[in-house]
SEVO-113484 format. One record per residue (C-alpha): residue number from 1; residue in three letters; x, y, z. Coordinates in nm, 3 decimals. Example, Ala and Ser with C-alpha at 12.3 -4.5 7.8 and 13.67 -1.06 7.14 Angstrom:
# SEVO-113484
k,r,xx,yy,zz
1,ALA,1.230,-0.450,0.780
2,SER,1.367,-0.106,0.714
END
This chain:
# SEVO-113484
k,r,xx,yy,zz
1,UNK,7.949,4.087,2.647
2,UNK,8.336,4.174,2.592
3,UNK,8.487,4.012,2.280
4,UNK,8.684,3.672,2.345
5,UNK,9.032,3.818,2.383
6,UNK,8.920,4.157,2.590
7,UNK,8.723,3.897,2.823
8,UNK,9.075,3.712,2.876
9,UNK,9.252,4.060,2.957
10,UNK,8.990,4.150,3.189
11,UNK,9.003,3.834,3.387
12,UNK,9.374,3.858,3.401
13,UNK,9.406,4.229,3.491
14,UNK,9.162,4.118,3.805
15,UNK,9.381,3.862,3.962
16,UNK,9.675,4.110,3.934
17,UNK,9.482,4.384,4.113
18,UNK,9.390,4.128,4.394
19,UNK,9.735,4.038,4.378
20,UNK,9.821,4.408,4.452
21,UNK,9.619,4.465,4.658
22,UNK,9.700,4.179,4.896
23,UNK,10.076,4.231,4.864
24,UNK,10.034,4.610,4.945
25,UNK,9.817,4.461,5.308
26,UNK,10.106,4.249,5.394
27,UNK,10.360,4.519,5.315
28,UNK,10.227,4.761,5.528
29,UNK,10.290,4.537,5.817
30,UNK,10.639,4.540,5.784
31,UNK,10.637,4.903,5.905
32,UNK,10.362,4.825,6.212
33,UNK,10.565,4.569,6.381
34,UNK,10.684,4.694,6.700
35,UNK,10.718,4.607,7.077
36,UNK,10.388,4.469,7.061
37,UNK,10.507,4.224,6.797
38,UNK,10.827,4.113,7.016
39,UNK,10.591,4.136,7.346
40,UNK,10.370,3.822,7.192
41,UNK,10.674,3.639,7.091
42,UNK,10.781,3.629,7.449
43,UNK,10.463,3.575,7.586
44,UNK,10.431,3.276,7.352
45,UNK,10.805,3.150,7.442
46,UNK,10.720,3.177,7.849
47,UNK,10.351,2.963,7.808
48,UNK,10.418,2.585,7.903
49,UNK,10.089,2.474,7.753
50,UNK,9.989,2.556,7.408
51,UNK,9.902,2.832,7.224
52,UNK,9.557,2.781,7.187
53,UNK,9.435,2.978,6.880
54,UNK,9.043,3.138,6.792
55,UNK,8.847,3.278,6.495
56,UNK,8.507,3.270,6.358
57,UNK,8.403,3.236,5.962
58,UNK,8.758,3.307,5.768
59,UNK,8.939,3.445,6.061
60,UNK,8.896,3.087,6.186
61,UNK,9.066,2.913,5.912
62,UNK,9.332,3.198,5.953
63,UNK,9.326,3.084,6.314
64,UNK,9.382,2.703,6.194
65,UNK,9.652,2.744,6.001
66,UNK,9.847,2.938,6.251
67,UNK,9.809,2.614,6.479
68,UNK,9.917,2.430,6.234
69,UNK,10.269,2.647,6.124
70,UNK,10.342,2.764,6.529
71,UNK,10.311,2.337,6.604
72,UNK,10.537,2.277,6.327
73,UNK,10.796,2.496,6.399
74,UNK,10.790,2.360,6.739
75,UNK,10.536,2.540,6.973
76,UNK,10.279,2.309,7.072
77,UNK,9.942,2.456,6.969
78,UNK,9.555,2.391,6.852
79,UNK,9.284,2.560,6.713
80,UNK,8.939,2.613,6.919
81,UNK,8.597,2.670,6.782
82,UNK,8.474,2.967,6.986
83,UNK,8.114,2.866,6.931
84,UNK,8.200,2.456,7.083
85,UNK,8.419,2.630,7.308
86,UNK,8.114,2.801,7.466
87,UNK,7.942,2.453,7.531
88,UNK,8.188,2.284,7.710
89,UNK,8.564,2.275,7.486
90,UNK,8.702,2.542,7.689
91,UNK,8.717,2.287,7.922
92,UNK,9.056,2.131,7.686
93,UNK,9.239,2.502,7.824
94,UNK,9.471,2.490,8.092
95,UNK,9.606,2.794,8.323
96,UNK,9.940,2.694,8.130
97,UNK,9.798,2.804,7.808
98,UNK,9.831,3.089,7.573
99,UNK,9.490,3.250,7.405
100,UNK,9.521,3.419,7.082
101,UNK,9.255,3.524,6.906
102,UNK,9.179,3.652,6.505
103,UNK,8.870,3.871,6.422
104,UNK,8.881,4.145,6.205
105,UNK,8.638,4.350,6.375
106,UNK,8.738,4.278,6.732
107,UNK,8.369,4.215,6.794
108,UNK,8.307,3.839,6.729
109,UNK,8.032,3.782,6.962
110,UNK,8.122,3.396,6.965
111,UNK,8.495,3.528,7.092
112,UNK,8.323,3.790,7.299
113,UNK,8.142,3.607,7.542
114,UNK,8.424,3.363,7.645
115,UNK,8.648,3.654,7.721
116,UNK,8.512,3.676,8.106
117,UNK,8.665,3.271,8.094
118,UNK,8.955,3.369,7.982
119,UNK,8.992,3.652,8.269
120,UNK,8.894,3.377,8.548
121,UNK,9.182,3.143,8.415
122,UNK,9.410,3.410,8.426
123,UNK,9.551,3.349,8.079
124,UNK,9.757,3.570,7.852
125,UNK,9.526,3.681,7.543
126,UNK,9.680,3.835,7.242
127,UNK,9.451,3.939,6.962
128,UNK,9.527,3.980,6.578
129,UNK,9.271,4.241,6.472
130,UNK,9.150,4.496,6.229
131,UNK,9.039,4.718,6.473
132,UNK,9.215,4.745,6.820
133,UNK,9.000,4.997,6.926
134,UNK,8.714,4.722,7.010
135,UNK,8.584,4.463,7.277
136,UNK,8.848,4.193,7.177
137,UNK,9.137,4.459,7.158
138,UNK,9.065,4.633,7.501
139,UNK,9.075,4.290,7.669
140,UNK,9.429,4.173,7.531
141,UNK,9.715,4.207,7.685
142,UNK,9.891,4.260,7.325
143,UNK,9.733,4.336,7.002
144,UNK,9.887,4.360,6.655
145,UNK,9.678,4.530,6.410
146,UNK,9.615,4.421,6.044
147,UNK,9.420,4.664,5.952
148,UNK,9.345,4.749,5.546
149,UNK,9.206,5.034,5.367
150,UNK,8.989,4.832,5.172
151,UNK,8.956,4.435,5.066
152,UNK,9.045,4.327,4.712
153,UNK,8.702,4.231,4.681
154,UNK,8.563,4.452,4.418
155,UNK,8.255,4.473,4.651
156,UNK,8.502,4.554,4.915
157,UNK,8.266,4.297,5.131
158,UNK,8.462,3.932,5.134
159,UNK,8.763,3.885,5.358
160,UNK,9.065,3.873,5.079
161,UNK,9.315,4.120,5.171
162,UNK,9.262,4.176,5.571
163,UNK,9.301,3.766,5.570
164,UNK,9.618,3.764,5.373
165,UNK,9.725,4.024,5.612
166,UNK,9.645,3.841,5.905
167,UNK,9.774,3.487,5.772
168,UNK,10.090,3.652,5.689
169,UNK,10.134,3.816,6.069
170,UNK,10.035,3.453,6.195
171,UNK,10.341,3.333,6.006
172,UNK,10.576,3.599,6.121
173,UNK,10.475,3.514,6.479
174,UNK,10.518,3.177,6.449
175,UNK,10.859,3.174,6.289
176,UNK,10.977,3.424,6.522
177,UNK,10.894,3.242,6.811
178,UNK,11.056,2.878,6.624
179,UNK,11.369,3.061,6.593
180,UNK,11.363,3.209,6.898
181,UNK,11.360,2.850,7.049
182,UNK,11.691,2.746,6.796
183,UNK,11.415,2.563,6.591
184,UNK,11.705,2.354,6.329
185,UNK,11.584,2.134,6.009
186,UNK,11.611,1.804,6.262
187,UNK,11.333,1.936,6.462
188,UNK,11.134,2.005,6.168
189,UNK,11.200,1.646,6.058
190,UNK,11.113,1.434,6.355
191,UNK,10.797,1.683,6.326
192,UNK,10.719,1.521,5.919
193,UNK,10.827,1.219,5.990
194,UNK,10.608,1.144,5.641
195,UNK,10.692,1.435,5.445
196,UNK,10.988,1.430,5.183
197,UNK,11.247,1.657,5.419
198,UNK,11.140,1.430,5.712
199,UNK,11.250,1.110,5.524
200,UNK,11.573,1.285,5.340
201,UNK,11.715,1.343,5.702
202,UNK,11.611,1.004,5.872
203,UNK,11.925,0.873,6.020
204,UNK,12.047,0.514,5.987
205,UNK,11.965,0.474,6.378
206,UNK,11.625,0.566,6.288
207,UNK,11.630,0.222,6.075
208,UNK,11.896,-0.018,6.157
209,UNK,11.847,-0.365,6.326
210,UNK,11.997,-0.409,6.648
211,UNK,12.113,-0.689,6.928
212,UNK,12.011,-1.007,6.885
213,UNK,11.833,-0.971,6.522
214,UNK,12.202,-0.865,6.380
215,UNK,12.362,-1.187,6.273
216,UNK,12.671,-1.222,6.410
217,UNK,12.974,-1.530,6.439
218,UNK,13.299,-1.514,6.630
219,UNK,13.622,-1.597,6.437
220,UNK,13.641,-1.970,6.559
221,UNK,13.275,-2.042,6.449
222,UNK,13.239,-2.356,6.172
223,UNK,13.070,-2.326,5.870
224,UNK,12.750,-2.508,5.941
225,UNK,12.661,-2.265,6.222
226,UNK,12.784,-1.938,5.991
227,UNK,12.544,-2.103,5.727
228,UNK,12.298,-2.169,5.968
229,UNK,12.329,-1.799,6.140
230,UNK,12.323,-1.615,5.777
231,UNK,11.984,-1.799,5.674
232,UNK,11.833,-1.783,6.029
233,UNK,11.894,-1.387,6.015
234,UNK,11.774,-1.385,5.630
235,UNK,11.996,-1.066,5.538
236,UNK,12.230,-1.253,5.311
237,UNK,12.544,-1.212,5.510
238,UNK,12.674,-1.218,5.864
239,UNK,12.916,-1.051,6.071
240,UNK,13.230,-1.173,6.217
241,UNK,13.353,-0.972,6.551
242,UNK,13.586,-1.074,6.822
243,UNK,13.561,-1.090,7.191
244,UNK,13.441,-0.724,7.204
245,UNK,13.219,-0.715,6.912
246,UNK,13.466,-0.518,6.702
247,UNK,13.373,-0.576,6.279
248,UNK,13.658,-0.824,6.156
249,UNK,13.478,-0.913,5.833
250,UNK,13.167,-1.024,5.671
251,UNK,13.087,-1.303,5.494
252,UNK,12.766,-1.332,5.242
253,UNK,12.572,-1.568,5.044
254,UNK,12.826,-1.529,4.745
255,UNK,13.142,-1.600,4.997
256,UNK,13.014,-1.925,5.101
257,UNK,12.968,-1.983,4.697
258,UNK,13.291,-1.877,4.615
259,UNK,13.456,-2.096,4.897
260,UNK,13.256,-2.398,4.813
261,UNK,13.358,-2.353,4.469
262,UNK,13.727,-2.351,4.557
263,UNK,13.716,-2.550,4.874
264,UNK,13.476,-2.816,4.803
265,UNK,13.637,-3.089,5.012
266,UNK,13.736,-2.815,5.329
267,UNK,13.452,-2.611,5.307
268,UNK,13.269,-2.749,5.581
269,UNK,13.568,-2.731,5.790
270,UNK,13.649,-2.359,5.752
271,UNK,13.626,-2.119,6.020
272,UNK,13.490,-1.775,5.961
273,UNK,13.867,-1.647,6.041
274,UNK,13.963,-1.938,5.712
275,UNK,13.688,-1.781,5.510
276,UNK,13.797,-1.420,5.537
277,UNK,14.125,-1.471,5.472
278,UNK,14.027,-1.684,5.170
279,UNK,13.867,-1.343,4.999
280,UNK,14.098,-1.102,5.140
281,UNK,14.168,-0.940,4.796
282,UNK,13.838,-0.983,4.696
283,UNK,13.676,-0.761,5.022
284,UNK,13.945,-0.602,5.204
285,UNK,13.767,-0.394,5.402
286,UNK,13.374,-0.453,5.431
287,UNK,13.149,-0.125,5.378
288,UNK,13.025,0.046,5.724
289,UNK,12.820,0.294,5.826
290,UNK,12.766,0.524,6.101
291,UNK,12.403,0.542,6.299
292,UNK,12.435,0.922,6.275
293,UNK,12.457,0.911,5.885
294,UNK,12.164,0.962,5.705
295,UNK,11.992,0.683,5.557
296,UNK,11.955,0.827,5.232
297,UNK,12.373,0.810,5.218
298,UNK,12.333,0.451,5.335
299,UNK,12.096,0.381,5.044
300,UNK,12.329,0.561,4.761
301,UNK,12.653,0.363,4.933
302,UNK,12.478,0.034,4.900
303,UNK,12.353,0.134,4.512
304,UNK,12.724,0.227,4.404
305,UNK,12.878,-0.060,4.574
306,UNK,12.549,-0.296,4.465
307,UNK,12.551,-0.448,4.807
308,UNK,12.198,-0.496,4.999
309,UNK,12.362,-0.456,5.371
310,UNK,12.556,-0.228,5.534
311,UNK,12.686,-0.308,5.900
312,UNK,12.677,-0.021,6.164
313,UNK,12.969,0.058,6.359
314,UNK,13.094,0.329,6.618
315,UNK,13.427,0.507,6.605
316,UNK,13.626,0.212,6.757
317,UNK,13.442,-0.016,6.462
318,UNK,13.222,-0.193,6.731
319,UNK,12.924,-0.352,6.577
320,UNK,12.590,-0.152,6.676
321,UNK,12.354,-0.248,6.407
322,UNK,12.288,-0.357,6.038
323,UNK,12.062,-0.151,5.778
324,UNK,11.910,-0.354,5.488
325,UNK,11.828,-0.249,5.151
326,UNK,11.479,-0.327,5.184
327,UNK,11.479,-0.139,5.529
328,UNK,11.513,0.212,5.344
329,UNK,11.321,0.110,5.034
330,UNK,10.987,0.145,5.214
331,UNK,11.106,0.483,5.371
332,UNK,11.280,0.619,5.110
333,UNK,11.152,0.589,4.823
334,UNK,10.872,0.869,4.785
335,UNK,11.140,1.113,4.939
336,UNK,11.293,1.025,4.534
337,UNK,11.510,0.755,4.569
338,UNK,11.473,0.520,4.361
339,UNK,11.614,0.143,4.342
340,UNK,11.874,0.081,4.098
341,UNK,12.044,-0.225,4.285
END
Protein backbone atom coordinates (compact mmCIF):
# COMPACT_ATOMS: atom_id res chain seq x y z
CA UNK A 1 0.00 0.00 0.00
CA UNK A 2 1.39 3.58 -1.12
CA UNK A 3 2.56 5.75 1.81
CA UNK A 4 -0.11 8.40 3.11
CA UNK A 5 1.01 11.37 1.04
CA UNK A 6 1.88 9.26 -2.40
CA UNK A 7 -1.79 7.74 -1.87
CA UNK A 8 -3.12 11.52 -1.88
CA UNK A 9 -1.03 12.31 -5.18
CA UNK A 10 -2.27 9.32 -6.79
CA UNK A 11 -5.88 9.99 -6.15
CA UNK A 12 -5.42 13.50 -7.30
CA UNK A 13 -3.38 12.83 -10.47
CA UNK A 14 -6.59 10.40 -11.37
CA UNK A 15 -9.29 12.97 -11.34
CA UNK A 16 -7.04 15.24 -13.48
CA UNK A 17 -6.52 12.53 -16.09
CA UNK A 18 -10.39 11.96 -16.18
CA UNK A 19 -10.57 15.53 -16.31
CA UNK A 20 -8.36 15.40 -19.48
CA UNK A 21 -9.59 13.09 -20.84
CA UNK A 22 -13.20 14.31 -20.84
CA UNK A 23 -12.22 17.84 -21.86
CA UNK A 24 -10.13 16.44 -24.84
CA UNK A 25 -13.94 14.32 -25.91
CA UNK A 26 -15.75 17.53 -25.82
CA UNK A 27 -13.02 19.42 -27.66
CA UNK A 28 -12.91 17.33 -30.46
CA UNK A 29 -16.45 18.17 -31.18
CA UNK A 30 -15.84 21.57 -31.81
CA UNK A 31 -14.10 20.55 -35.06
CA UNK A 32 -17.07 17.77 -36.06
CA UNK A 33 -19.86 20.16 -36.07
CA UNK A 34 -21.06 20.67 -39.45
CA UNK A 35 -24.28 20.81 -41.64
CA UNK A 36 -25.47 17.97 -39.82
CA UNK A 37 -25.27 19.99 -36.61
CA UNK A 38 -27.26 23.11 -38.21
CA UNK A 39 -29.62 20.42 -40.14
CA UNK A 40 -31.02 19.21 -36.44
CA UNK A 41 -31.31 22.68 -35.25
CA UNK A 42 -33.76 23.37 -37.99
CA UNK A 43 -35.42 20.28 -37.84
CA UNK A 44 -35.96 20.94 -34.12
CA UNK A 45 -37.10 24.76 -34.83
CA UNK A 46 -39.82 23.44 -37.70
CA UNK A 47 -41.43 20.44 -35.12
CA UNK A 48 -44.71 21.89 -33.46
CA UNK A 49 -44.79 19.14 -30.86
CA UNK A 50 -41.91 18.33 -28.70
CA UNK A 51 -38.76 17.03 -29.01
CA UNK A 52 -39.21 13.87 -27.57
CA UNK A 53 -35.80 12.53 -26.40
CA UNK A 54 -34.45 8.46 -25.87
CA UNK A 55 -31.58 6.55 -24.22
CA UNK A 56 -31.03 3.42 -22.37
CA UNK A 57 -28.62 2.93 -19.07
CA UNK A 58 -26.41 6.38 -19.02
CA UNK A 59 -27.29 7.49 -22.45
CA UNK A 60 -30.75 7.81 -20.87
CA UNK A 61 -29.91 10.15 -18.18
CA UNK A 62 -27.90 11.99 -21.00
CA UNK A 63 -31.23 11.83 -22.80
CA UNK A 64 -33.05 13.40 -19.57
CA UNK A 65 -31.14 16.12 -19.12
CA UNK A 66 -31.30 17.27 -22.65
CA UNK A 67 -35.23 17.44 -22.04
CA UNK A 68 -34.73 19.18 -19.34
CA UNK A 69 -32.06 22.17 -20.84
CA UNK A 70 -33.97 22.17 -24.68
CA UNK A 71 -37.56 22.82 -22.31
CA UNK A 72 -35.84 25.43 -20.49
CA UNK A 73 -34.52 27.34 -23.08
CA UNK A 74 -37.86 27.25 -24.59
CA UNK A 75 -38.46 24.12 -26.83
CA UNK A 76 -41.05 22.08 -25.38
CA UNK A 77 -39.63 18.59 -24.81
CA UNK A 78 -39.67 15.13 -22.61
CA UNK A 79 -37.77 12.26 -22.08
CA UNK A 80 -39.18 8.58 -23.07
CA UNK A 81 -38.16 5.29 -21.64
CA UNK A 82 -37.59 3.17 -24.75
CA UNK A 83 -38.29 0.01 -22.83
CA UNK A 84 -42.18 1.65 -21.42
CA UNK A 85 -42.28 3.11 -24.70
CA UNK A 86 -42.47 -0.41 -26.20
CA UNK A 87 -45.57 -1.30 -23.96
CA UNK A 88 -47.77 1.29 -24.71
CA UNK A 89 -45.90 5.17 -23.97
CA UNK A 90 -45.26 5.65 -27.50
CA UNK A 91 -48.68 6.16 -27.51
CA UNK A 92 -47.82 10.06 -25.63
CA UNK A 93 -45.95 10.79 -29.50
CA UNK A 94 -47.66 12.78 -31.89
CA UNK A 95 -46.96 13.11 -35.87
CA UNK A 96 -46.00 16.77 -34.63
CA UNK A 97 -43.12 15.48 -32.73
CA UNK A 98 -39.43 15.36 -33.02
CA UNK A 99 -37.46 11.86 -32.06
CA UNK A 100 -33.98 12.10 -30.95
CA UNK A 101 -32.28 9.47 -29.75
CA UNK A 102 -28.66 8.84 -27.56
CA UNK A 103 -26.83 5.42 -27.66
CA UNK A 104 -23.37 5.11 -27.96
CA UNK A 105 -23.33 2.09 -29.93
CA UNK A 106 -26.22 2.85 -32.24
CA UNK A 107 -27.47 -0.63 -31.37
CA UNK A 108 -29.76 -0.25 -28.28
CA UNK A 109 -32.06 -3.02 -28.89
CA UNK A 110 -34.75 -1.23 -26.59
CA UNK A 111 -34.30 1.92 -29.27
CA UNK A 112 -34.05 -0.59 -32.04
CA UNK A 113 -37.22 -2.15 -32.14
CA UNK A 114 -39.39 1.05 -31.94
CA UNK A 115 -37.62 2.43 -34.94
CA UNK A 116 -40.28 0.66 -37.50
CA UNK A 117 -42.93 3.13 -35.11
CA UNK A 118 -41.16 5.81 -35.66
CA UNK A 119 -41.10 5.18 -39.65
CA UNK A 120 -45.09 4.60 -39.59
CA UNK A 121 -45.54 8.08 -37.80
CA UNK A 122 -43.48 9.63 -40.19
CA UNK A 123 -41.37 11.51 -37.65
CA UNK A 124 -38.01 13.20 -37.99
CA UNK A 125 -35.31 11.03 -35.97
CA UNK A 126 -31.96 12.47 -35.22
CA UNK A 127 -29.51 10.30 -33.35
CA UNK A 128 -26.47 11.34 -31.08
CA UNK A 129 -24.14 8.35 -31.42
CA UNK A 130 -20.76 6.84 -31.09
CA UNK A 131 -20.98 4.98 -34.03
CA UNK A 132 -23.02 6.25 -37.09
CA UNK A 133 -22.18 3.45 -38.99
CA UNK A 134 -25.01 1.26 -37.09
CA UNK A 135 -28.84 0.35 -36.96
CA UNK A 136 -29.81 3.65 -35.11
CA UNK A 137 -27.48 5.82 -37.43
CA UNK A 138 -28.70 4.34 -40.84
CA UNK A 139 -32.30 5.09 -39.79
CA UNK A 140 -31.82 8.93 -38.90
CA UNK A 141 -32.36 11.45 -40.91
CA UNK A 142 -29.30 13.39 -39.12
CA UNK A 143 -26.68 12.03 -36.94
CA UNK A 144 -23.93 13.83 -35.00
CA UNK A 145 -21.24 11.66 -33.87
CA UNK A 146 -19.53 11.70 -30.40
CA UNK A 147 -17.36 9.32 -30.88
CA UNK A 148 -14.01 8.83 -28.37
CA UNK A 149 -10.88 6.99 -28.64
CA UNK A 150 -11.18 5.58 -25.39
CA UNK A 151 -13.31 6.33 -21.94
CA UNK A 152 -11.53 7.82 -18.92
CA UNK A 153 -12.35 4.77 -17.25
CA UNK A 154 -9.08 3.18 -16.50
CA UNK A 155 -10.86 -0.09 -17.55
CA UNK A 156 -11.87 1.83 -20.56
CA UNK A 157 -15.44 -0.06 -19.83
CA UNK A 158 -17.86 2.69 -17.92
CA UNK A 159 -19.45 5.48 -19.93
CA UNK A 160 -17.29 8.71 -18.59
CA UNK A 161 -15.91 10.45 -21.48
CA UNK A 162 -18.34 9.37 -24.57
CA UNK A 163 -21.23 10.74 -21.95
CA UNK A 164 -19.55 14.00 -21.30
CA UNK A 165 -19.25 14.17 -24.97
CA UNK A 166 -22.67 13.52 -25.65
CA UNK A 167 -24.14 15.76 -22.68
CA UNK A 168 -22.07 18.50 -23.95
CA UNK A 169 -23.49 18.13 -27.84
CA UNK A 170 -27.05 17.91 -26.10
CA UNK A 171 -26.29 21.35 -24.71
CA UNK A 172 -24.95 22.86 -27.85
CA UNK A 173 -28.14 21.71 -29.59
CA UNK A 174 -30.30 22.97 -27.26
CA UNK A 175 -28.87 26.44 -26.92
CA UNK A 176 -28.58 26.73 -30.51
CA UNK A 177 -31.97 26.06 -31.17
CA UNK A 178 -33.10 28.69 -27.82
CA UNK A 179 -31.26 31.31 -29.57
CA UNK A 180 -32.33 30.57 -32.70
CA UNK A 181 -35.94 31.24 -31.40
CA UNK A 182 -34.59 34.96 -29.71
CA UNK A 183 -34.75 32.94 -26.38
CA UNK A 184 -34.13 36.52 -23.84
CA UNK A 185 -33.59 36.22 -19.82
CA UNK A 186 -37.67 37.00 -19.50
CA UNK A 187 -38.40 33.80 -21.12
CA UNK A 188 -36.07 32.01 -19.01
CA UNK A 189 -37.80 33.63 -16.02
CA UNK A 190 -41.46 32.98 -16.52
CA UNK A 191 -39.80 29.37 -17.20
CA UNK A 192 -38.20 29.43 -13.04
CA UNK A 193 -40.74 31.12 -11.81
CA UNK A 194 -39.08 29.56 -8.31
CA UNK A 195 -35.55 29.87 -9.04
CA UNK A 196 -33.47 33.02 -7.85
CA UNK A 197 -33.24 34.73 -11.66
CA UNK A 198 -36.99 33.93 -11.99
CA UNK A 199 -37.86 35.96 -8.80
CA UNK A 200 -35.01 38.85 -9.43
CA UNK A 201 -36.96 39.70 -12.73
CA UNK A 202 -40.66 39.33 -11.45
CA UNK A 203 -42.30 42.51 -12.40
CA UNK A 204 -44.51 44.59 -10.09
CA UNK A 205 -47.59 43.48 -12.41
CA UNK A 206 -46.65 40.08 -11.55
CA UNK A 207 -47.63 41.17 -7.78
CA UNK A 208 -49.63 44.22 -7.42
CA UNK A 209 -53.32 44.41 -6.22
CA UNK A 210 -55.72 45.62 -8.58
CA UNK A 211 -59.55 47.11 -9.01
CA UNK A 212 -61.61 46.93 -6.35
CA UNK A 213 -59.02 45.52 -3.58
CA UNK A 214 -56.90 48.97 -4.16
CA UNK A 215 -58.30 51.41 -1.66
CA UNK A 216 -59.18 54.33 -3.15
CA UNK A 217 -61.27 57.96 -2.06
CA UNK A 218 -62.16 60.86 -4.31
CA UNK A 219 -61.09 64.37 -3.16
CA UNK A 220 -64.56 65.32 -1.62
CA UNK A 221 -64.68 62.08 0.52
CA UNK A 222 -65.03 62.77 4.66
CA UNK A 223 -62.89 61.39 7.01
CA UNK A 224 -65.00 58.66 8.48
CA UNK A 225 -65.32 56.92 5.10
CA UNK A 226 -61.25 57.58 4.28
CA UNK A 227 -60.83 55.92 7.83
CA UNK A 228 -63.23 53.46 7.14
CA UNK A 229 -61.76 52.69 3.41
CA UNK A 230 -57.94 52.57 4.78
CA UNK A 231 -58.88 49.85 7.55
CA UNK A 232 -61.38 47.98 5.29
CA UNK A 233 -58.40 47.64 2.63
CA UNK A 234 -55.83 46.88 5.64
CA UNK A 235 -52.70 48.35 3.65
CA UNK A 236 -52.21 51.30 5.94
CA UNK A 237 -52.99 54.02 3.49
CA UNK A 238 -55.35 54.92 0.70
CA UNK A 239 -55.36 56.63 -2.45
CA UNK A 240 -56.93 59.80 -3.45
CA UNK A 241 -57.69 60.15 -7.45
CA UNK A 242 -60.07 62.37 -9.27
CA UNK A 243 -62.76 61.77 -11.73
CA UNK A 244 -60.37 59.72 -13.94
CA UNK A 245 -58.50 57.87 -11.39
CA UNK A 246 -55.39 60.00 -11.79
CA UNK A 247 -52.96 59.69 -8.18
CA UNK A 248 -53.59 63.17 -6.35
CA UNK A 249 -52.16 61.98 -3.03
CA UNK A 250 -52.14 59.41 -0.39
CA UNK A 251 -52.98 59.50 2.89
CA UNK A 252 -51.75 56.73 5.66
CA UNK A 253 -52.26 55.64 9.09
CA UNK A 254 -49.64 58.31 10.35
CA UNK A 255 -51.59 61.26 8.26
CA UNK A 256 -54.75 60.69 9.97
CA UNK A 257 -52.40 60.82 13.34
CA UNK A 258 -50.75 63.77 12.45
CA UNK A 259 -54.10 65.59 11.49
CA UNK A 260 -55.87 64.47 14.56
CA UNK A 261 -53.06 65.71 16.46
CA UNK A 262 -53.28 69.17 14.94
CA UNK A 263 -56.91 69.20 14.02
CA UNK A 264 -58.56 67.60 16.86
CA UNK A 265 -61.79 69.59 16.79
CA UNK A 266 -61.94 69.56 12.48
CA UNK A 267 -60.62 66.35 11.98
CA UNK A 268 -63.70 64.62 11.38
CA UNK A 269 -64.71 67.25 9.05
CA UNK A 270 -61.72 67.18 6.68
CA UNK A 271 -61.90 66.10 3.24
CA UNK A 272 -59.18 64.02 1.72
CA UNK A 273 -58.44 67.27 -0.60
CA UNK A 274 -58.13 69.24 3.43
CA UNK A 275 -55.89 66.42 4.49
CA UNK A 276 -53.39 66.59 1.65
CA UNK A 277 -52.97 69.94 1.65
CA UNK A 278 -52.49 69.82 5.45
CA UNK A 279 -49.03 67.65 4.81
CA UNK A 280 -48.07 69.15 1.65
CA UNK A 281 -44.45 69.79 2.86
CA UNK A 282 -44.39 66.82 4.65
CA UNK A 283 -45.24 64.38 1.26
CA UNK A 284 -45.10 66.41 -1.73
CA UNK A 285 -45.17 63.98 -4.09
CA UNK A 286 -46.19 60.30 -2.96
CA UNK A 287 -43.72 57.39 -4.20
CA UNK A 288 -45.02 55.43 -7.49
CA UNK A 289 -44.18 52.75 -9.35
CA UNK A 290 -44.51 51.38 -12.70
CA UNK A 291 -46.11 47.63 -13.35
CA UNK A 292 -43.21 47.05 -15.77
CA UNK A 293 -40.56 47.70 -12.97
CA UNK A 294 -39.24 44.94 -11.32
CA UNK A 295 -40.38 44.11 -8.01
CA UNK A 296 -37.13 43.75 -6.55
CA UNK A 297 -36.73 47.84 -7.36
CA UNK A 298 -40.14 48.18 -5.72
CA UNK A 299 -38.85 46.37 -2.62
CA UNK A 300 -35.37 48.49 -2.36
CA UNK A 301 -37.65 51.91 -3.06
CA UNK A 302 -39.95 51.05 -0.23
CA UNK A 303 -36.66 50.01 2.17
CA UNK A 304 -34.88 53.48 1.44
CA UNK A 305 -37.95 55.47 1.75
CA UNK A 306 -39.20 52.98 4.87
CA UNK A 307 -42.65 53.00 3.44
CA UNK A 308 -44.68 49.51 3.24
CA UNK A 309 -46.82 50.60 -0.06
CA UNK A 310 -46.13 51.75 -3.20
CA UNK A 311 -49.11 52.82 -5.59
CA UNK A 312 -48.92 51.76 -9.34
CA UNK A 313 -49.41 54.19 -11.95
CA UNK A 314 -49.15 54.47 -15.88
CA UNK A 315 -47.46 57.27 -17.77
CA UNK A 316 -50.41 59.74 -17.39
CA UNK A 317 -50.17 58.82 -13.34
CA UNK A 318 -53.53 56.84 -13.55
CA UNK A 319 -53.89 54.51 -10.69
CA UNK A 320 -53.49 50.69 -11.91
CA UNK A 321 -52.55 48.94 -8.79
CA UNK A 322 -50.82 48.94 -5.28
CA UNK A 323 -47.78 46.54 -4.24
CA UNK A 324 -47.36 45.87 -0.48
CA UNK A 325 -44.35 45.18 1.42
CA UNK A 326 -45.49 41.97 2.54
CA UNK A 327 -46.55 41.16 -1.15
CA UNK A 328 -42.74 40.84 -2.23
CA UNK A 329 -41.50 39.56 1.11
CA UNK A 330 -42.83 36.06 0.41
CA UNK A 331 -41.40 36.23 -3.23
CA UNK A 332 -38.45 37.86 -2.69
CA UNK A 333 -36.80 36.99 -0.14
CA UNK A 334 -34.82 33.66 -1.04
CA UNK A 335 -33.88 35.50 -4.39
CA UNK A 336 -31.54 37.62 -1.30
CA UNK A 337 -33.49 40.32 -0.29
CA UNK A 338 -33.75 40.74 2.83
CA UNK A 339 -36.16 43.03 5.11
CA UNK A 340 -34.65 45.95 6.63
CA UNK A 341 -37.95 48.12 6.90
Amino acid sequence: MLPGNQKTMAHIERGREVLRVEAEAVARLVHRLDEHFARAVDIILAGRGHVVTLGMGKSGFVARKTSATLASLGTPSFFLHPAEAAHGDIGRVTAEDVILVFSHSGETEEIVRLLPSFRDLALPLMAILGRTDSTIGRAAQVVLETAVDAEACPLNLAPTASTTAAMALGDALAVAVGTARGFAVEDFARRHPGGKLGRELLRVADVMHVGAEVPTVQPTTLMPDIIHEISRKGFGITTVVDSERRLLGVISDGDLRRLMEHQPEAFLRLTAAAALEGRQARHPHPRTARATDRAMAALRAMEAYRITSLVVVDAGQHVEGLVHLHDLWGVLSSAGAEPRV
